[in-house]
Every structure is written in structure tokens, then in C-alpha cells.
C-alpha positions as CSV (number, residue, x, y, z in Angstrom):
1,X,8.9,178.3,334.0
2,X,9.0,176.3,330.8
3,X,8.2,179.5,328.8
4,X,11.5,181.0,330.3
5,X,13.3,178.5,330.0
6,X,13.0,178.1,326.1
7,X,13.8,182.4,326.1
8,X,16.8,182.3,327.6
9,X,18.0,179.3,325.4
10,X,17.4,180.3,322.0
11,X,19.4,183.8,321.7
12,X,22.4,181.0,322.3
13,X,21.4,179.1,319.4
14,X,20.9,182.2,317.1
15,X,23.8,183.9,318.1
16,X,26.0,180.6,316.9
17,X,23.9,180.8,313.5
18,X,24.1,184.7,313.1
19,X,25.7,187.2,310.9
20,X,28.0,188.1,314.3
21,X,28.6,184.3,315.0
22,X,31.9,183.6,316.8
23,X,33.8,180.1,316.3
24,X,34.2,177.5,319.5
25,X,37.2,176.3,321.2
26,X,36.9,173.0,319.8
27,X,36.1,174.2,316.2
28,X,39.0,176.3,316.7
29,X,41.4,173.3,317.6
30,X,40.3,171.2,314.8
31,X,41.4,173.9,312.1
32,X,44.9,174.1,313.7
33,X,45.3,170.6,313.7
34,X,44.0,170.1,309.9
35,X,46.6,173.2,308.8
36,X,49.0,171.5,311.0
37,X,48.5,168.1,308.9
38,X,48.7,169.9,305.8
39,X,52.2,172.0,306.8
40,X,53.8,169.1,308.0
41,X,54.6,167.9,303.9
42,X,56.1,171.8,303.7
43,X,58.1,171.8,306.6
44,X,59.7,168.5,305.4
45,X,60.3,170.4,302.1
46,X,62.3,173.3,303.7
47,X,63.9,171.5,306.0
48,X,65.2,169.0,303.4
49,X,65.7,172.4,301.2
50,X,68.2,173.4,303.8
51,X,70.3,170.3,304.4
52,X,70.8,170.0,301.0
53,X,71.7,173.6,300.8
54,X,74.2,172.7,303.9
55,X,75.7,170.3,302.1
56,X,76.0,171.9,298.7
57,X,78.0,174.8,300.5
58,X,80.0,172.3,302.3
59,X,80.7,170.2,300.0
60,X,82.0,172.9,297.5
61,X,84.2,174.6,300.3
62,X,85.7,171.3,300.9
63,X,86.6,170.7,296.8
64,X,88.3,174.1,297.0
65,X,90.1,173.9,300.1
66,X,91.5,170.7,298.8
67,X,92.0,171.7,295.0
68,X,94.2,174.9,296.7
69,X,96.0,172.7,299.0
70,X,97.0,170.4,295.6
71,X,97.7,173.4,293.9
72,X,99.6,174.5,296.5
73,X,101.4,171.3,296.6
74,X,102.3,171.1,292.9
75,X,103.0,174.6,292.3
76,X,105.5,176.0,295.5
77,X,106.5,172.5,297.1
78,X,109.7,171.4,296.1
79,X,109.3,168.0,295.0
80,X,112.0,166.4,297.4
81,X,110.0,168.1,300.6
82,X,107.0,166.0,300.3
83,X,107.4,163.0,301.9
84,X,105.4,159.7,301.8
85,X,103.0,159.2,304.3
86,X,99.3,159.0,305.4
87,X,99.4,161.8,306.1
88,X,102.3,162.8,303.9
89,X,105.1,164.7,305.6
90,X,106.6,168.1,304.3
91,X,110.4,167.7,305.6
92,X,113.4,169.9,304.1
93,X,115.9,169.7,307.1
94,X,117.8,166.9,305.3
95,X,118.3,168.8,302.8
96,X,120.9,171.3,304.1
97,X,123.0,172.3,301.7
98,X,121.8,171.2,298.4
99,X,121.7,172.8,295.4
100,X,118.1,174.7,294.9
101,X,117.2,174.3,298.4
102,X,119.2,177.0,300.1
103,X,115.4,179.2,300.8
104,X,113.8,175.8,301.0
105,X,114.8,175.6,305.3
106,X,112.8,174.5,308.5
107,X,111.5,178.0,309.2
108,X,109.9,178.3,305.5
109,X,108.6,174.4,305.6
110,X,107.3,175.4,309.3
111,X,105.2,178.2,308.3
112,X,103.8,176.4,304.5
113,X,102.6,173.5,307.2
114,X,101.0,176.1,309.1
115,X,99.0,177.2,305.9
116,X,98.1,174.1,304.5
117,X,97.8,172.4,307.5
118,X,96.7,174.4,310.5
119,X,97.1,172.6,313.7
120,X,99.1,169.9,312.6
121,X,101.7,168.2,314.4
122,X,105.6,167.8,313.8
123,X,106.1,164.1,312.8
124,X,109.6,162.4,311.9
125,X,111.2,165.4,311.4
126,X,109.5,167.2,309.5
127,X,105.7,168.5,309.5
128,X,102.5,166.0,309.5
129,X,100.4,167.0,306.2
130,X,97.2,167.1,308.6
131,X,95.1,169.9,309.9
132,X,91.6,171.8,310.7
133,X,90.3,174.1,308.4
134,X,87.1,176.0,309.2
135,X,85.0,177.7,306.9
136,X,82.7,180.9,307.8
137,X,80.0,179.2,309.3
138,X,81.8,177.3,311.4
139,X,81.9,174.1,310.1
140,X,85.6,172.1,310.2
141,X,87.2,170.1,308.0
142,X,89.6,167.5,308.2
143,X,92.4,167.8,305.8
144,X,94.6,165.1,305.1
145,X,97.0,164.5,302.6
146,X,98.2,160.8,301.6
147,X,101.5,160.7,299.1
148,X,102.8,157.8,297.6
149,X,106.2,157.6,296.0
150,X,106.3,155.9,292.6
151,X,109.3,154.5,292.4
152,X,112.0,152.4,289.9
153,X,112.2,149.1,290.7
154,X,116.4,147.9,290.7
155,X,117.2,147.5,287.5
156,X,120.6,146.1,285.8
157,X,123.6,148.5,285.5
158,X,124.3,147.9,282.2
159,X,120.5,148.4,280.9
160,X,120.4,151.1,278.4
161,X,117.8,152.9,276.7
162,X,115.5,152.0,273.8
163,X,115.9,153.2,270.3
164,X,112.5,152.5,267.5
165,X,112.8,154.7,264.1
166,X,108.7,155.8,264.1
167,X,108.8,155.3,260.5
168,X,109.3,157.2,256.9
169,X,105.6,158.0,256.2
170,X,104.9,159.8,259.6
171,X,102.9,161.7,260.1
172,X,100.3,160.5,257.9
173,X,100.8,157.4,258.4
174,X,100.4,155.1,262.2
175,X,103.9,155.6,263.6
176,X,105.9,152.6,264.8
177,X,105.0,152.3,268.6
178,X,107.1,150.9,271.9
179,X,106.3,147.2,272.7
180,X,105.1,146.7,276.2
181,X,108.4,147.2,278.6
182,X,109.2,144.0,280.3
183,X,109.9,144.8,284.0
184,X,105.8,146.9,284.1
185,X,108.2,150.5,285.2
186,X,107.1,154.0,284.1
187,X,109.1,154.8,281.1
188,X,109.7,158.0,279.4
189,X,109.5,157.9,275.7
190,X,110.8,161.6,273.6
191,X,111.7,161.9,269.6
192,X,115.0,163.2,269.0
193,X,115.2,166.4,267.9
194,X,118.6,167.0,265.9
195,X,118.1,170.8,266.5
196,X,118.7,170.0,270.5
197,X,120.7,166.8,271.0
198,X,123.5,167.6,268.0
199,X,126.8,168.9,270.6
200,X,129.1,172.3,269.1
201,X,132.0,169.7,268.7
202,X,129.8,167.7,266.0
203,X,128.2,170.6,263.9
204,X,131.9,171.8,263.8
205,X,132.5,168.8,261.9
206,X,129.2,169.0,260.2
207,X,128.6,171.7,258.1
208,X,125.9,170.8,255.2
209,X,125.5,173.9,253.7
210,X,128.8,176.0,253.1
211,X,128.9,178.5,251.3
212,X,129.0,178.0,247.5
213,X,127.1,175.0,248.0
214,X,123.3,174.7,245.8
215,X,121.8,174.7,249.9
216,X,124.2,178.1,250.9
217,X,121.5,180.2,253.2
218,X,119.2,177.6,253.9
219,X,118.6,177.2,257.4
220,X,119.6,173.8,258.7
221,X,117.5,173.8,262.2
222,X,114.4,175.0,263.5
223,X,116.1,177.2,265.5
224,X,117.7,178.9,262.8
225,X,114.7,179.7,260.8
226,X,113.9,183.2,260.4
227,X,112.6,185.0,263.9
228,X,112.3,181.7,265.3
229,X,109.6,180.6,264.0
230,X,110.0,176.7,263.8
231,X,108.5,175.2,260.8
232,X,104.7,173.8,260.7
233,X,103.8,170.6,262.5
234,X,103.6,168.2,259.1
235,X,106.2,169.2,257.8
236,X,108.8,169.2,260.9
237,X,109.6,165.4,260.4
238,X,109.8,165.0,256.5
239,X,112.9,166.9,256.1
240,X,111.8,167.9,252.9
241,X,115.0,169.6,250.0
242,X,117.7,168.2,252.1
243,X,119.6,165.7,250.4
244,X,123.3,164.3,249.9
245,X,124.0,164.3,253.4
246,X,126.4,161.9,255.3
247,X,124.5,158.1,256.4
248,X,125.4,159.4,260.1
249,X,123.8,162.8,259.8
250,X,120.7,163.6,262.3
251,X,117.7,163.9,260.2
252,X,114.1,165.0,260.6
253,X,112.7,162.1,258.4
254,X,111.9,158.5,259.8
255,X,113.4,160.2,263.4
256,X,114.6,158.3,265.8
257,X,112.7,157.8,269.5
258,X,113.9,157.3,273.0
259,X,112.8,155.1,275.7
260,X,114.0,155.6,279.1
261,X,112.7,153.9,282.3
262,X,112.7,155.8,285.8
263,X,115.6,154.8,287.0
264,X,117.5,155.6,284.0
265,X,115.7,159.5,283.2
266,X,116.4,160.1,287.2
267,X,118.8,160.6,289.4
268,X,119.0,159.4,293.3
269,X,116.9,161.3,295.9
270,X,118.5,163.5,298.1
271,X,116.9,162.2,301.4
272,X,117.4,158.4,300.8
273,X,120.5,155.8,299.8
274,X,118.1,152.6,299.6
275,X,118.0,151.7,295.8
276,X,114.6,150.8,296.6
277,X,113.6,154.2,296.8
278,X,115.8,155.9,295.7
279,X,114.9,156.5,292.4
280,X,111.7,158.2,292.6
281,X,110.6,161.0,289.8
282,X,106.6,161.1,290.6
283,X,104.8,161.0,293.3
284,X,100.9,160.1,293.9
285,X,99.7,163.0,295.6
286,X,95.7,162.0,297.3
287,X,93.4,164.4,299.2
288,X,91.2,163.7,301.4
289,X,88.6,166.5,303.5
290,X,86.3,165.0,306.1
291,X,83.5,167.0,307.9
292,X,80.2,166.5,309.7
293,X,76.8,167.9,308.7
294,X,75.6,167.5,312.5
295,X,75.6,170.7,314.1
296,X,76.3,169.3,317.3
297,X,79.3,167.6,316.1
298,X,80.7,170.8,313.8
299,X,83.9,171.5,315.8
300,X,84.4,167.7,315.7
301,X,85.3,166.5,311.8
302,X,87.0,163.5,313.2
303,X,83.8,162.0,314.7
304,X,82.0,159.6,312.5
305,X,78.1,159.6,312.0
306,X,75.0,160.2,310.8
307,X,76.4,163.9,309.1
308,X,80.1,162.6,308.4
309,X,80.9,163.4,305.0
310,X,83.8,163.3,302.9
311,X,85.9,164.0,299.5
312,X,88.6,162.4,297.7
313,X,91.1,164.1,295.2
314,X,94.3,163.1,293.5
315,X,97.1,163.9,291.2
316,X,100.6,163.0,290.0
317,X,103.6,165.7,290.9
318,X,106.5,164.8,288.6
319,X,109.9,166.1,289.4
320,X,111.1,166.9,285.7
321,X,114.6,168.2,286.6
322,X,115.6,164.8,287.3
């Protein structure tokens, strides 16, 4: 019985230690879970691979939906329809009637809101700067647009502008510069150009090279030079070969600058009478696009979290024709 025992025992044992061996369950569960330990630092790698992926993508759809929008804002906004706000408010129905805003009406402010702003509400008349925008894989973003008006604080009636010369030896020499304006106001600061700011009536009057005169055929101006072609940059202050000319006459040499503050460089806003406002050539235009990273939550920008992310943007829109 022993004998028999022992025979029908040992085939087991060789067939374990055999060319034609097979591997047991439990030898089978301890490889998984040692390839398991050792994928776990790999599946952290991809999976952190593809959030950051997530966000790159996101992140640069959200900088170029907001630099279009600012674009957008800038480029075809008139600069009297934005109107400050958080969000900002694109408005042109008060504005019936004046010049350069006949196309500018409801229906045309309507459908640019709808654009820039899909999904936004109407707010105090006009059209909230607010909306959803929702890239390809379905991810939404919050777009909202915050303007501040930069305005001219009430100034004296009788102020009038600044005058410096910026000195003979310009420009190779440090020009004389503005002191630091009093009342802190943004200030607008040009050099006098004879060739622009002399009226008909005065060169009537003016005439420095008639004819017969050692200067006959000499151009005067810039703008008279030959195929318009002004004269080069060093030499367009030095008035150099003019001489003998009246003490009143507009020169190029030691010119003359101008200093103008807000108020005085623009005119009253169309959609306001408080001198508080009213004065207004720049606004401060900010941007600002919120979304959320959690897929649960990617038809819901709005909700904070974990995945909430979001961008800032800004710029100045001047209104020059003021």
C-alpha cells in the first residue's frame, strides 16, 4: 500500500519540475499582482499625461476665444456702445440719431451680443457682455467681459493747455520733458507740426519764399517735398537753410509741444450729461473665461471646484475721434 502510494505521488511532483510544467493558480496571482505594483507608477504617468494635455487644450481655447472677443471689441465696437459694467453692456439704442451711428442700431448690437456672447441676457437696455461658449469637445466656458470707463475728473473752465519748447539741440540731445500734471488725469502730449496746424488764412499772409527770393523753389513743408516724401527723422526738427524769417513764424527747430488733459482733448459722451462721466476717451476693457476640468461638471463653467479654472485678459480701447 505504501509502495502505491509513493507511485501515484511522484508523477505530480515531476510533472511541476518538468520540461512540460504548468504554473499554479497562486503563482499565477502573485505575478498579476507584482505587474500590477509595477503599472500602477505608469498609469499615474498617462493619466497625469492626459490632464495636463486637457488643460493645455483648454487653456489655449480659452486665450483665443477671449483674444477674438477683445479683438472683436477693439476693432468693430464703436467705442460709445460699450458700456461699463461687470459684465460690460453693449447698448446703442441711446444713440439714435447721431452722427456715425446710423448702422450702429438695436438689431446690429442684438446680433454682435449674440456672437460674442451667446446666451446672454438683455440688461439695462442694452445687451449683458456674458455668455457660454463651447469648444469641440464639449467643454464650456464662461465669458465675461468687465469695462471700466477712464474718465476726466471736473476740471476748471478756464484751464488751458500746456506749452514746453523741447529744446534747440533735439534730437541729440535729452528733450525738455512735462513735469508731473497736478490733478494725477491722463494727458495727451503731441509736438506741433507747422506743416498741419498753420490755417490757409495765415500761409496767405506768410509766404517765405516768393519768387525771386535766394529760397524761390524750396519746399517750405514736409508735405510739399517732392512725391511726398517727408524729410528723414533727424533732420525733421532742425530746420536746417531756413533763415530770416518773421519771430512769429512756425518753425521746425526748438518746436513747440502740447499738453492736453482728457477733458480738454475730448468731447462729452453721447449717452451721459453727468460731468462726472462725461468725459471719457478710454476705456479699460478686462476678460475673463472660466471653465471646469471635471468632466462631470463640463456643461456647468459656473460651478466652482476641484477642475475650475480660469484666465484673465486686458486692454485699453481709446476713442481717438474725440
Amino acid at each position: 500500500m505504501m509502495r502505491a502510494y509513493r507511485a501515484n505521488r511522484l508523477p505530480i511532483f515531476r510533472s511541476l519540475r518538468g520540461p512540460g510544467s504548468a504554473f499554479t493558480f497562486l503563482e499565477i496571482i502573485v505575478a498579476m499582482a507584482v505587474l500590477a505594483v509595477a503599472m500602477i507608477p505608469i498609469f499615474g504617468i498617462i493619466h497625469k499625461g492626459a490632464e495636463e494635455t486637457d488643460f493645455n487644450a483648454s487653456q489655449a481655447y480659452a486665450i483665443n476665444k477671449a483674444s477674438e472677443i477683445l479683438n472683436a471689441m477693439l476693432d468693430n465696437i464703436p467705442f460709445e456702445a460699450i458700456r461699463a459694467g461687470n459684465p460690460a453692456v453693449m447698448k446703442t439704442s441711446d444713440l439714435a440719431g447721431i452722427k456715425d451711428y446710423e448702422k450702429f442700431d438695436d438689431t446690429w448690437c442684438r446680433k454682435m451680443a449674440e456672437m460674442l456672447f451667446p446666451n446672454g441676457d438683455k440688461a439695462g437696455g442694452g445687451y449683458a457682455c456674458k455668455g457660454i461658449h463651447t469648444d469641440p469637445r464639449g467643454i464650456s466656458y464662461l465669458v465675461t467681459l468687465k469695462v471700466e470707463d477712464i474718465c476726466a475728473s471736473v476740471a476748471p473752465s478756464d484751464e488751458k493747455p500746456e506749452s514746453l519748447q523741447i529744446g534747440s539741440g533735439y534730437p541729440t540731445s535729452t528733450p525738455n520733458e512735462f513735469s508731473e500734471h497736478a490733478r494725477g488725469d491722463l494727458t495727451f502730449s503731441f509736438l506741433r507740426n507747422p506743416a498741419k496746424l498753420s490755417s490757409p488764412k495765415w500761409l496767405q499772409q506768410y509766404n517765405p519764399n516768393p519768387t525771386g527770393s535766394s529760397l524761390a523753389g524750396f519746399p517750405r513743408w514736409e508735405t510739399e517735398l517732392p512725391a511726398n516724401v517727408s524729410e528723414p527723422a533727424e533732420n525733421i526738427y532742425l530746420d536746417e537753410g531756413y533763415g530770416g524769417f518773421s519771430s512769429n513764424a512756425p518753425r521746425f527747430i526748438d518746436p513747440t509741444a502740447a499738453r492736453y488733459t482728457q477733458r480738454m482733448a475730448a468731447d462729452k459722451v453721447n449717452y451721459t450729461t453727468d460731468d462726472r462721466y462725461a468725459y471719457c476717451a478710454m476705456k479699460k476693457l478686462i476678460i475673463e473665461v472660466q471653465w471646469n476640468l471635471e468632466k462631470t461638471l463640463y456643461s456647468d463653467p459656473e460651478t466652482e471646484g476641484k477642475g475650475c479654472r480660469r484666465i484673465h485678459l486686458m486692454t485699453l480701447k481709446g476713442d481717438i475721434s474725440r
